[in-house]
Backbone as CSV, one residue per row, in Angstrom:
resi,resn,N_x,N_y,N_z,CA_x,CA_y,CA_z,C_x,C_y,C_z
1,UNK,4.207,-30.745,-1.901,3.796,-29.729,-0.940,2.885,-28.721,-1.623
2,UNK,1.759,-28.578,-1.083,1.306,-27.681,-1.572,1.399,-26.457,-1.149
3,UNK,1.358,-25.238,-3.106,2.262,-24.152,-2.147,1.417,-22.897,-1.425
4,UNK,-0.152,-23.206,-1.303,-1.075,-22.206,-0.506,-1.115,-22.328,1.023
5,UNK,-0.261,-23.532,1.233,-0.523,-24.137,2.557,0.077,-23.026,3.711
6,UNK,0.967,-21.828,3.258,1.281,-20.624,4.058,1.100,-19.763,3.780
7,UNK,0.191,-19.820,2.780,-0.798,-18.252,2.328,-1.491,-17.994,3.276
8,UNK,-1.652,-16.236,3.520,-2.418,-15.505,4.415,-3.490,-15.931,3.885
9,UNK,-5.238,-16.231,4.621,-6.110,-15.752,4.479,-6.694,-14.751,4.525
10,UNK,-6.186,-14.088,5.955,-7.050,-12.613,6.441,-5.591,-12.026,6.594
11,UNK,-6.862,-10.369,7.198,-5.355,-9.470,7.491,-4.755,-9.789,8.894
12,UNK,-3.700,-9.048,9.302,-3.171,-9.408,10.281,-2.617,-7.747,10.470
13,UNK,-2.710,-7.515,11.967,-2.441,-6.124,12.257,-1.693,-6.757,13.880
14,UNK,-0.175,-5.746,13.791,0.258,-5.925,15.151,-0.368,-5.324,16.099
15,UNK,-0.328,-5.996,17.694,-0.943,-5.817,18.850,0.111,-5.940,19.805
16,UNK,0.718,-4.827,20.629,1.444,-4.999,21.584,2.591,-5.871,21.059
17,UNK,3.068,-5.982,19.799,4.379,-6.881,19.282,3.691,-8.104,18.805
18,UNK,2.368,-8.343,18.683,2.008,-9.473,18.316,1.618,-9.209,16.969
19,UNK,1.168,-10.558,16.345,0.385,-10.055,14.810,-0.687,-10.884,15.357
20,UNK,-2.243,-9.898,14.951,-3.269,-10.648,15.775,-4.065,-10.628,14.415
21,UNK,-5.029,-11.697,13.879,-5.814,-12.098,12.936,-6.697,-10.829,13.157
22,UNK,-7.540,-9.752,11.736,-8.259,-8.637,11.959,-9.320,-9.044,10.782
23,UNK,-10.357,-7.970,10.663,-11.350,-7.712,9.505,-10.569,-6.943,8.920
24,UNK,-10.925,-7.139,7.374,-10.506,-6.368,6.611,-11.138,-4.855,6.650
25,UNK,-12.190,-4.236,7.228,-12.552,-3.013,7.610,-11.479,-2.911,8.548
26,UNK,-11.222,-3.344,9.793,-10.128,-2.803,10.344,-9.104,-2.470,9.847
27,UNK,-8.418,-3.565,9.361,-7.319,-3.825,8.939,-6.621,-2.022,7.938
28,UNK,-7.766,-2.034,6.841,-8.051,-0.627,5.804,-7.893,0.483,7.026
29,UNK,-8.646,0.467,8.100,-8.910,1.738,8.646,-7.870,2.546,8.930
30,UNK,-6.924,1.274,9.863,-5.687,1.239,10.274,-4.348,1.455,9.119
31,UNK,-4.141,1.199,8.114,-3.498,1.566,7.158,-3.929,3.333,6.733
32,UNK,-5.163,3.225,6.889,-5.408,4.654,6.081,-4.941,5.454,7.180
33,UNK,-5.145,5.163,8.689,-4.817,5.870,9.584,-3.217,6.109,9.578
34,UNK,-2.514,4.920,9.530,-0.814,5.368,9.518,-0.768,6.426,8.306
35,UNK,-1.095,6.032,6.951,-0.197,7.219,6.300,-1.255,8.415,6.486
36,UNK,-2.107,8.876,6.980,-2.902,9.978,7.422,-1.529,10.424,8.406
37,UNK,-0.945,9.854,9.460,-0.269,10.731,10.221,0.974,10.598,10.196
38,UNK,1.609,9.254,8.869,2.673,9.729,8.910,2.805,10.965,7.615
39,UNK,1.864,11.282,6.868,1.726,12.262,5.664,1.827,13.916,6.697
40,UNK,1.126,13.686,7.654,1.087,14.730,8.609,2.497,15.428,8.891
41,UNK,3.447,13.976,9.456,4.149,14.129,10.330,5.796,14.658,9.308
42,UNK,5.589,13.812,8.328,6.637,13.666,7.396,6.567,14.841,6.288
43,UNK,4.896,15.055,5.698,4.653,15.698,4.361,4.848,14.831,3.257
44,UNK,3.872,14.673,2.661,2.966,14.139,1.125,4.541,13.301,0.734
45,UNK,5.538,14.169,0.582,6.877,14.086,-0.153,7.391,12.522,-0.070
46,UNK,7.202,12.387,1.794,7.913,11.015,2.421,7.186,10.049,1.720
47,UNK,5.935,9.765,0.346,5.884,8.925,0.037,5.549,8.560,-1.418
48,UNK,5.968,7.317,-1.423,5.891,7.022,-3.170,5.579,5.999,-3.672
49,UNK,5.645,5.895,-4.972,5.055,4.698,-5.771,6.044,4.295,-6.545
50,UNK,6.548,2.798,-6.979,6.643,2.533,-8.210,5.907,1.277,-8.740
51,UNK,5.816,1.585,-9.632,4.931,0.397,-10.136,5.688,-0.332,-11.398
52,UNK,5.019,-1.847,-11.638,5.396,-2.408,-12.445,5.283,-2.661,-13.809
53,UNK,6.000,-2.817,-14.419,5.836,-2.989,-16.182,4.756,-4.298,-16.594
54,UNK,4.816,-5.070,-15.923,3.888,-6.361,-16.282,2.454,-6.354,-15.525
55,UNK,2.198,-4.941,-14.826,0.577,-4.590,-15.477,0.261,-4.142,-16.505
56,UNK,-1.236,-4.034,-16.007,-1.546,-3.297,-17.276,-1.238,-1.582,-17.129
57,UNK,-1.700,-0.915,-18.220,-1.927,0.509,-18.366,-2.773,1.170,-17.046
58,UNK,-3.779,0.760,-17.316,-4.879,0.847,-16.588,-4.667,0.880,-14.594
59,UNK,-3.950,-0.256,-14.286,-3.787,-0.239,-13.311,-2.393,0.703,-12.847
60,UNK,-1.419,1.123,-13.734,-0.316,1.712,-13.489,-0.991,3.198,-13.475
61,UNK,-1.899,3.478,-14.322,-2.736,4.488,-14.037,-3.454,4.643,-13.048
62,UNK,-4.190,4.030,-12.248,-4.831,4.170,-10.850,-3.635,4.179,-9.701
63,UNK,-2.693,4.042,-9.942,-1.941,3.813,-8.925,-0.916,5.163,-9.020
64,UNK,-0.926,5.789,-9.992,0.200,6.771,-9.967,-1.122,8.130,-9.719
65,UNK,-1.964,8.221,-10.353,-3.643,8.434,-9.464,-3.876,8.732,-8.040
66,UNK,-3.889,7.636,-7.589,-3.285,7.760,-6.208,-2.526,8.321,-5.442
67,UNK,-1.377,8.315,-5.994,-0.196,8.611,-5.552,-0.320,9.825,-5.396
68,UNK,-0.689,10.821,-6.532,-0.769,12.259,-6.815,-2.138,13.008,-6.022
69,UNK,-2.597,12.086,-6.264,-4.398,12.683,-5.643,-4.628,12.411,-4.417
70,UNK,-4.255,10.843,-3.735,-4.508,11.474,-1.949,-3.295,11.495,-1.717
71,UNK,-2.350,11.132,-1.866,-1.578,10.939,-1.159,-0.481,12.901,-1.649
72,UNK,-0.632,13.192,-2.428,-0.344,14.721,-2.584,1.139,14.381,-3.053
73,UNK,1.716,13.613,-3.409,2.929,13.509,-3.863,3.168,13.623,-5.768
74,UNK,4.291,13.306,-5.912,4.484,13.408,-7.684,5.811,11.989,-7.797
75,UNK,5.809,11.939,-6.643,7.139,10.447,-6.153,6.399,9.360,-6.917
76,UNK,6.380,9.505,-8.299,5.695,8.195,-8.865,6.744,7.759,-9.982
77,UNK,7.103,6.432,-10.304,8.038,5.864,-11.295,7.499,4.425,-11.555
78,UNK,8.155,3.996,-12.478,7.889,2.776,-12.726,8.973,1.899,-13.742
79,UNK,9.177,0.784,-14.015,10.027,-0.063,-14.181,9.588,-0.099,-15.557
80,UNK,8.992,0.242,-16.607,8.816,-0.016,-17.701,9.521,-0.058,-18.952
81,UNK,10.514,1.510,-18.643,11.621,1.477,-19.597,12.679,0.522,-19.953
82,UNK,12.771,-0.559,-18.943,13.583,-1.759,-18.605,13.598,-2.869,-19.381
């Protein structure tokens, strides 16, 4: 069996309870749009990061980056000490 044969290609965004095939411009817009209003609704706090030990530096750095810079939180950890 091969095992790509139920890999996503594209994104997929629900529609009325459905999951309907999207562009990846949509798809982004719509993500940036939920935590835009759930950051609104909740505050920066309701969200976080952890990241993994078997990246690199580099990427555990853009991501805790993130975390702090748009997203306005400090909710960042990671699995490394492990």
């Amino acid at each position: 069996m091969n095992p790509d044969v139920n890999r996503l290609t594209q994104p997929l965004i629900r529609v009325d309870g459905q999951l309907q095939p999207a562009g990846w411009d949509a798809a982004l817009d719509l993500v940036a749009q939920r935590f835009a209003e759930l950051k609104a609704r909740y505050g920066p706090d309701a969200f976080g990061c952890y990241s993994c030990s078997k990246t690199t530096n580099e990427l555990n750095f853009l991501a805790q980056k993130f975390t702090r810079a748009v997203m306005g939180t400090n909710n960042v950890d990671s699995c490394n000490r492990t």
